[in-house]
Structures are given as C-alpha cells and as structure tokens.
C-alpha positions as CSV (number, residue, x, y, z in Angstrom):
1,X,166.3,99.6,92.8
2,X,166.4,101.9,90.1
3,X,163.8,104.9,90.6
4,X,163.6,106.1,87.5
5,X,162.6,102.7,86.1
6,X,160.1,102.3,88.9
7,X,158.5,105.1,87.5
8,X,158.2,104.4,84.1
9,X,156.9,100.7,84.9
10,X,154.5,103.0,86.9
11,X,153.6,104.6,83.3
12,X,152.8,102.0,81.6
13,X,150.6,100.1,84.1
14,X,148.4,102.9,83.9
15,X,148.4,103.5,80.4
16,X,147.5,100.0,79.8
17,X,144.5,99.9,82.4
18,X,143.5,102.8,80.2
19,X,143.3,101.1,77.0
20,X,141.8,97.8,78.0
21,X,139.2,100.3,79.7
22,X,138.8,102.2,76.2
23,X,138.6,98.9,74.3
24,X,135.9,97.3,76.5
25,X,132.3,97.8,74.7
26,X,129.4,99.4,76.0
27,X,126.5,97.0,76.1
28,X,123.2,99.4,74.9
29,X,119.5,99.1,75.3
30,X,118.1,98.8,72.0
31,X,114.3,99.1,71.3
32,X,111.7,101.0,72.2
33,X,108.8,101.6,74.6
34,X,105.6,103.6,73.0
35,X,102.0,104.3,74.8
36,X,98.5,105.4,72.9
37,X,95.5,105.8,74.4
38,X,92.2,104.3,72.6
39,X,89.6,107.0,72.4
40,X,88.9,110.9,71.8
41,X,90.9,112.1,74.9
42,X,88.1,114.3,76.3
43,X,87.4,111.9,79.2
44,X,85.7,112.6,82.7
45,X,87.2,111.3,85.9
46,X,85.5,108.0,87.0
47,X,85.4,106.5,83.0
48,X,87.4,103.8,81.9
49,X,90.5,103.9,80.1
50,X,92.3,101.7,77.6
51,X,96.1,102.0,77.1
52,X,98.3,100.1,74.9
53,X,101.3,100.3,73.2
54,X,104.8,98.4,72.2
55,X,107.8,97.3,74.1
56,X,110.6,96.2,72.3
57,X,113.1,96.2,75.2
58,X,111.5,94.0,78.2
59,X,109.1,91.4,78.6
60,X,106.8,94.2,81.3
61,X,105.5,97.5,80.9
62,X,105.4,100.3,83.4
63,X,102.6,102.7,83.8
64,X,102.8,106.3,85.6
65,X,101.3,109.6,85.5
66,X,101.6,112.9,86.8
67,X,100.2,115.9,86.8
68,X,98.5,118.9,88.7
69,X,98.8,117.7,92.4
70,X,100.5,114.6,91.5
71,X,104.9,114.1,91.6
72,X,106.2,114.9,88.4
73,X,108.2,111.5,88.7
74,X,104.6,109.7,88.3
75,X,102.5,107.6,90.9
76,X,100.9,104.3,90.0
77,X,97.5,104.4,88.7
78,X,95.3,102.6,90.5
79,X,97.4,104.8,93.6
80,X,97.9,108.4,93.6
81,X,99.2,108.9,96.9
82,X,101.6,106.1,95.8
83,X,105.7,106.2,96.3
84,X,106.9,108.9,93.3
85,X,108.6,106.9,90.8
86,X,106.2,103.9,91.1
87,X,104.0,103.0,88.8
88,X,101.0,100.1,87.9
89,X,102.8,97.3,85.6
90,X,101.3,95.5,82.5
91,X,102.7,92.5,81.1
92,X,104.3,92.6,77.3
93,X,103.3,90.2,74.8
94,X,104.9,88.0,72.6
95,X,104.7,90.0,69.6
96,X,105.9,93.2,72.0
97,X,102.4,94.7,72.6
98,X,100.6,95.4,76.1
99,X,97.7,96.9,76.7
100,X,96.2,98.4,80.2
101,X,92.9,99.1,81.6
102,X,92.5,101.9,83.7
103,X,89.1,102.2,85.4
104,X,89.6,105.7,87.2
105,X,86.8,105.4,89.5
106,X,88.8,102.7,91.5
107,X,91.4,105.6,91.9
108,X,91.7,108.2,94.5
109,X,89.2,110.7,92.9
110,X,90.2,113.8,95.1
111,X,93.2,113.5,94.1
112,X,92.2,114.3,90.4
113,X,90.9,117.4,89.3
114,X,90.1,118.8,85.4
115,X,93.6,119.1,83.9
116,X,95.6,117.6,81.4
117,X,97.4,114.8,82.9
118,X,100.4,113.0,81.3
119,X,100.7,109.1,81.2
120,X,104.6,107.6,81.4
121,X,105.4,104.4,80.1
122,X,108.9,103.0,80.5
123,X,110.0,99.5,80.4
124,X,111.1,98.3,83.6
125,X,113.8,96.6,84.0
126,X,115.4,99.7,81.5
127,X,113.5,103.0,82.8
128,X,115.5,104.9,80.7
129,X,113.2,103.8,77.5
130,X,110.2,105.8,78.3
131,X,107.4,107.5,76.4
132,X,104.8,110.0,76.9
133,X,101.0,110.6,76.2
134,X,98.6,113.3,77.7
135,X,94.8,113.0,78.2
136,X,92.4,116.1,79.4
137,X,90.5,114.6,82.1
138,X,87.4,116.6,83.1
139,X,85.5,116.0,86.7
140,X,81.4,115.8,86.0
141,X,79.5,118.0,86.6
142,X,77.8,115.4,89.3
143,X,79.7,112.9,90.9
144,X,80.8,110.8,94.1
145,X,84.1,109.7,95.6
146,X,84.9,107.5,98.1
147,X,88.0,108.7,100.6
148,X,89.5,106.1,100.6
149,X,88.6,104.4,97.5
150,X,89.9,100.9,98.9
151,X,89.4,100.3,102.8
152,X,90.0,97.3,105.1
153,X,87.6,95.6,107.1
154,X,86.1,97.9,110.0
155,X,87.9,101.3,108.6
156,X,85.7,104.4,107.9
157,X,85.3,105.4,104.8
158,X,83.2,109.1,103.6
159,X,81.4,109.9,100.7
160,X,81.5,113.1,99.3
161,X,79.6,114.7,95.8
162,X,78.0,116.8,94.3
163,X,74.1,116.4,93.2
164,X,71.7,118.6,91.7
165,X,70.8,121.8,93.3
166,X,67.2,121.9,94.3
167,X,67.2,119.1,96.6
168,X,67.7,118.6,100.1
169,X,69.1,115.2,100.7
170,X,70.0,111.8,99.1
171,X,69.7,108.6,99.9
172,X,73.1,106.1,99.4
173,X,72.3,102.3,98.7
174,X,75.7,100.3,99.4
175,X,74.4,96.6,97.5
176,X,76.7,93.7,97.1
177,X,77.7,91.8,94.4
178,X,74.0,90.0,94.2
179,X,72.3,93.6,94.1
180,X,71.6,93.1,97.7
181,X,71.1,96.3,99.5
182,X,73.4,96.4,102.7
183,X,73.1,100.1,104.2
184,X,70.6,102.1,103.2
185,X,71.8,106.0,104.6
186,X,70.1,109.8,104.1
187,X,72.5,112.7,103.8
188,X,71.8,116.3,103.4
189,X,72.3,118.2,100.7
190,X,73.6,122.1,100.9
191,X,72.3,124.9,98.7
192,X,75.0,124.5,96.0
193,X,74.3,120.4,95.6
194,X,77.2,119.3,97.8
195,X,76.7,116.7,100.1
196,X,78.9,114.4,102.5
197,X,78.6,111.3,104.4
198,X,80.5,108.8,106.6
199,X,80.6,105.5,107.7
200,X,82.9,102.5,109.5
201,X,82.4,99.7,107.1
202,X,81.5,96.3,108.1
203,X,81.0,94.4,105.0
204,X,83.3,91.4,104.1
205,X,86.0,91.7,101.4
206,X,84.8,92.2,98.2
207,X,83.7,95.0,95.7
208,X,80.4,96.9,96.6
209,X,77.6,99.1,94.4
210,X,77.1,102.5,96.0
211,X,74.3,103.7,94.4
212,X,73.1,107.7,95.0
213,X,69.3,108.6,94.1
214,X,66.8,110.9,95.5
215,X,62.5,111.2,93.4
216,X,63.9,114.8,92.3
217,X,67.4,114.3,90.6
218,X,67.8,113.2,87.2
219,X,71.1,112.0,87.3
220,X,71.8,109.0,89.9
221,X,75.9,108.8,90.9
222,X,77.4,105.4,91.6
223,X,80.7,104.5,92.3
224,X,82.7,100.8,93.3
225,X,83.8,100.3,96.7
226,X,86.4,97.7,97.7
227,X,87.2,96.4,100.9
228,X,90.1,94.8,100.9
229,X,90.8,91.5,102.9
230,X,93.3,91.6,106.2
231,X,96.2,90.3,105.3
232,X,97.6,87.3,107.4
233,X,101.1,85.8,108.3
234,X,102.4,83.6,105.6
235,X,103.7,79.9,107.4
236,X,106.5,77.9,105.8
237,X,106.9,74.6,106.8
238,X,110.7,73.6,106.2
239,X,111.0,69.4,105.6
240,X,114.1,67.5,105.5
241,X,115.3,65.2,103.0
242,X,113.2,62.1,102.1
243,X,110.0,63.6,102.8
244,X,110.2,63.1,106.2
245,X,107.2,64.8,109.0
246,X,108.0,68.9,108.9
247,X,110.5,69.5,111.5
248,X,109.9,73.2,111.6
249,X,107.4,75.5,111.4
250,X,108.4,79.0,110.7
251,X,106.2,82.0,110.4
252,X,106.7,85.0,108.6
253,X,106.2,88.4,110.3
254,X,104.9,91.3,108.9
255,X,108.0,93.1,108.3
256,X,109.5,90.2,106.8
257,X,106.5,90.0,104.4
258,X,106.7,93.4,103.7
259,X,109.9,93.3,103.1
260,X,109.9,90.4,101.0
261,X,107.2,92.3,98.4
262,X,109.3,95.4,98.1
263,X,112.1,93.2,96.9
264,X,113.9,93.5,99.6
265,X,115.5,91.0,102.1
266,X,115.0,91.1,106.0
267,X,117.3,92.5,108.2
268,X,119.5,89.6,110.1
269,X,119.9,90.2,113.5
270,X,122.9,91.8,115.2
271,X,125.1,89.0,116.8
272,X,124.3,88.8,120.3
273,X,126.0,91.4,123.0
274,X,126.6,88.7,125.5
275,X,128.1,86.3,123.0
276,X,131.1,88.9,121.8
277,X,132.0,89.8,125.4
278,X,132.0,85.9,126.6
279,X,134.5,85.5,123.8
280,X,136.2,88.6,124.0
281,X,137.1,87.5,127.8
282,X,138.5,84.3,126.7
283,X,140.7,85.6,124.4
284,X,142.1,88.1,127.1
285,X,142.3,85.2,129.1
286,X,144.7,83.4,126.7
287,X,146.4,86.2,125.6
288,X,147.8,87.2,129.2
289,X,148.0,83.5,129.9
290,X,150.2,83.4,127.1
291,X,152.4,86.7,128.1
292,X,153.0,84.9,131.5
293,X,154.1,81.8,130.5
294,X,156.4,83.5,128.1
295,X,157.7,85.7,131.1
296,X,158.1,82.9,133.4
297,X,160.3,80.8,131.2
298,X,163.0,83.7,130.4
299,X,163.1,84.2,134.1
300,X,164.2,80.5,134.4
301,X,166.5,81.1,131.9
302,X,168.5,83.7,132.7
C-alpha cells in the first residue's frame, strides 16, 4: 500500500478528532452561591450564630471556616478537628435561600481563640461557586469548655475555665434535661481564676446543663454537654419474591457502615487463594493432557 497516502489518511483522522473536539460545548455552572451573617459581628465564642444566604446553583449549601489554628481549606462547624475540606451542610430552599444556625458552644472551644475567622460557603455538588464572609470572634472574659464537647457513653470528658479571681474554688452542677442535678463536683481555683476538672461520664445519651457557681462570683458559666448514643450494627433482612418469610439475615459491620456514610462502597473480598490454584491445576492438567494426546497420535502416524 501506498505510504504516502497512509499518511495523509493519517492527517486527516487527526485533524478531524480535533474539530469535533473544538466543536463540542462546554457545559458551565451558572449561578451563584452568597453567605451574610445576621448581626454586628463583634461576637464572643460560645454565642449563637445565624447564617444565611442564596444558592442559585444546587439544591444544598455547604458551610466551612477557617482561620488562626484551623486548615485554610475550612473544617465543618459544629467540628474543628474535622477532615480539611469538609464542612456542615444546610439545605437550599425553593426560592434559593438557606439559612444556618451555628451555636458555637456545641463546638470545640479550644480550638477557637479571639481572631477574625472567615466563613466559606460553596454549593456542593459545584465547589467551585463559593463565597466568603469574616466575623471577629472574641473569647470572654469568663468562660468554660468542655474537651471534648461531644462524648460517648463512659468516655472522660474535662472542664476547663476561667472564673473570677478572688476565689478559691467552684462548684460544677451537671442537670439533665428536667433541671435535675446529676453530679454535683468542687474544683479549685488558681490565683489567676483558672480552674480544671475531670470526669468519666455515666449519663445516658442526651444533652446536659453544666452549670458553674460559687457565693463570691458574679458571673455563673454554663455550657451544653452531649453524650452521644453508641452506635449499633445496622441488620438487613433480604426477602424473596412474594413476600415470603426472610431467608437471610445480613448484618452490617462497622466498616461497612462507615463506609457506606462516607459515600463510599465496601471493599469485596479478594477471590479466594485456594480457589485460583485448584483451577489453575486443572487447567495444567488439560493442557499437558492435551500436548500428549497430540504427541501420541503423530507418532502413530508417521
């Protein structure tokens, strides 16, 4: 065959991938994502929050921030030692507007300090489309925190503050939902009004009132514990057609339920070892079987 016309066959092959690549069209996002905060700005770590904004892209929201001590890709809200890039979510409406409530003293307090911290909204299926607001957040004066902020049954959990100086301890009230006082514990307080305490907690899941008081201090502190309830294997029961009594019950591990609220799927098994030799030997098996028949009959032949 002719190489020269090889080639130019060659030519125009490529050249015409090229142009049906240049004619394609480039699908873009179109809208917009925006986030405001409601309020002066001036706010103190532990106060509630409001965001809101528009979404003109998706039908959810996504909600970071990040700032001194935090990854500048933004950690979720409500979990500042979070995975970087994650984020709380906050469901658009109708009309394109969302709006979330932040009630920072549910968040990792020692994680914050007084700073100017910046809030990222993005939508997310598109986070690309983002926008930015920035908030001065100013620790009190007084306060407690809770490390960690949410804890599971029988974990320990320690309070640490700061109280008015003058004083040489405080007593912490830990009261259910009812106002019914649970633990009643004295802590000392140093010189400068700091004081820490610790516990293992043994209350069931819910959210508890820790209250901090002592005759001399002016200013009680309170903050909300959670404790959050174990979490337990999820069972499937698979039916067959008709309706028919369950012929199998299958039980999710944890990895798979883990793996399931990441978004991600379990990991099959690898075949089985045993399974590719046993059919690895057969095939030998035929193979040479095969070869010495083959062998055999050109001997009788000749």
């Amino acid at each position: 065959m002719d190489t020269s016309r090889i080639k130019s066959c060659s030519f125009t092959l490529v050249l015409l991938c090229a142009v049906v690549y240049m004619a394609m069209p480039v699908t873009a996002v179109t809208g917009t994502v925006t986030i405001a905060y409601r309020g002066s700005g001036g706010n103190f770590i532990g106060d509630t929050i409001i965001f809101d904004g528009k979404n003109t892209v998706g039908n959810a929201t996504l909600i970071k921030i990040t700032g001194p001590g935090l990854p500048s890709e933004g950690v979720p809200l409500y979990a500042l030692r979070g995975t970087p890039g994650s984020g709380n979510t906050a469901q658009v409406n109708p009309d394109g507007s969302w709006v979330f409530r932040w009630d920072s003293d549910r968040a990792d307090a020692s994680k914050l300090q007084t700073a100017r911290y910046i809030f990222i909204a993005s939508d997310v299926a598109n986070p690309e489309v983002t926008a930015k607001t920035s908030i001065l957040l100013k620790k009190p004066e007084f306060y407690i925190i809770a490390s960690p902020s949410q804890i599971g049954i029988g974990d320990y959990v320690e309070f640490q503050g700061m109280a008015e100086t003058g004083v040489t301890y405080v007593k912490i009230d830990i009261s259910d939902a009812s106002g019914t006082v649970l633990h009643t514990f004295m802590s000392p307080v140093s010189g400068t009004g700091s004081f820490q305490y610790g516990f293992r907690a043994d209350m069931k899941p819910g959210q508890y009132n820790v209250l901090v008081t002592n005759p001399s201090i002016k200013n009680n502190l309170d903050l909300v514990l959670t404790v959050a309830a174990p979490q337990t294997p999820e069972t499937t029961q698979v039916t067959p057609a008709g309706g028919q009594t369950p012929l199998l019950t299958e039980t999710m591990t944890a990895v798979q339920t883990q793996a399931s609220d990441t978004g991600s799927m379990p990991v099959s098994p690898a075949p089985s070892q045993t399974g590719i030799t046993s059919i690895t030997i057969v095939l030998s098996v035929i193979v040479f079987s095969a070869i010495a028949i083959l062998v055999t009959s050109r001997k009788k032949k000749q």
